[in-house]
N, C-alpha and C positions, 0 to 999 in steps of 0.2 A: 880630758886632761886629768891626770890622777896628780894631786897633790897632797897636802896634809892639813888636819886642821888643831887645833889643842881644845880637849876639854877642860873649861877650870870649873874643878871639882872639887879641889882640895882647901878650903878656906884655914883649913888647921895646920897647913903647913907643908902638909904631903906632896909628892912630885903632880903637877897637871899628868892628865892623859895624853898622850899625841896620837893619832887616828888619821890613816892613810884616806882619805874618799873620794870620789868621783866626782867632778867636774864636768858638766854638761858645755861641750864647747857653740853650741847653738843658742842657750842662756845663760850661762854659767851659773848656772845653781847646782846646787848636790841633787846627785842621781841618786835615789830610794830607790829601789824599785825595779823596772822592767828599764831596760835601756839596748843601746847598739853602738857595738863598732864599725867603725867605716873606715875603709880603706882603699889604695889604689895600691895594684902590685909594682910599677913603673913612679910611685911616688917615693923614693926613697926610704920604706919603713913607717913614715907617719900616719897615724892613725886617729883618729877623730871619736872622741864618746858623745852619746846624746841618749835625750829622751826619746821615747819611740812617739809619733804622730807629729807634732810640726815640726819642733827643734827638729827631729831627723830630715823630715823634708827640707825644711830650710837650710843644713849642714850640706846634702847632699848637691846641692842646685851651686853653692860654694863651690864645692870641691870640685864639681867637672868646669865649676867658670876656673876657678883656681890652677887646675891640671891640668886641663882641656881632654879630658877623659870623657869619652862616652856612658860609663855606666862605673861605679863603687863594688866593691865586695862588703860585704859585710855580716854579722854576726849579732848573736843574742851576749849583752853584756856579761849574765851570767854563762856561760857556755865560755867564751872567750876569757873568762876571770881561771874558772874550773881548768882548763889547758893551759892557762899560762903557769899553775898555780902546780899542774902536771909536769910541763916541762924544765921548771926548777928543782925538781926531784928534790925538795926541802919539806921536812914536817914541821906545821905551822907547828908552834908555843900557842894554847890556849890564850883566846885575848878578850876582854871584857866591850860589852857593847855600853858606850855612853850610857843607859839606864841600869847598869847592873851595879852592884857595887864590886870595886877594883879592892883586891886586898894582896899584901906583898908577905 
């Protein structure tokens, strides 16, 4: 699941940060790290992010009880971010990572 989160960072008044981040649908904790998408091509578009090692397994066992699919396709989170990131043919704006300092 990608959703957002706000950093409050600004005690002196400044706008918070808001920060797009991964959502591990097997724990729902934020994905750092190495992750995967899962998907079925006959499951209408939905797609599944997890951690790689159980969340994944534990996602996958889901989906084919879910869909009744034999087997998932799936991807390396980053490799999947890098193409999706391709075929919006958009150049990101430089954005600050929660520990950097944000200046406008």
């Amino acid at each position: 699941m990608i959703t957002f989160k706000v950093w409050v960072r600004h005690p002196e008044g400044l706008p918070d940060l808001t920060c797009p981040i991964v959502l591990c649908d097997g724990c729902r904790k934020e994905i750092v790290g190495p992750g995967n998408v899962l998907w079925v091509d006959s499951h209408g578009g939905q797609v599944w992010h997890t951690h790689k090692g159980a969340c994944d397994r534990r996602v996958s066992q889901a989906i084919r009880r879910e869909t009744g699919a034999d087997h998932e396709l799936s991807r390396e989170l980053s490799e999947w971010m890098a193409q999706l990131h391709r075929n919006t043919m958009v150049e990101p704006p430089p954005c600050a990572l929660p520990d950097e300092e944000v200046t406008s």
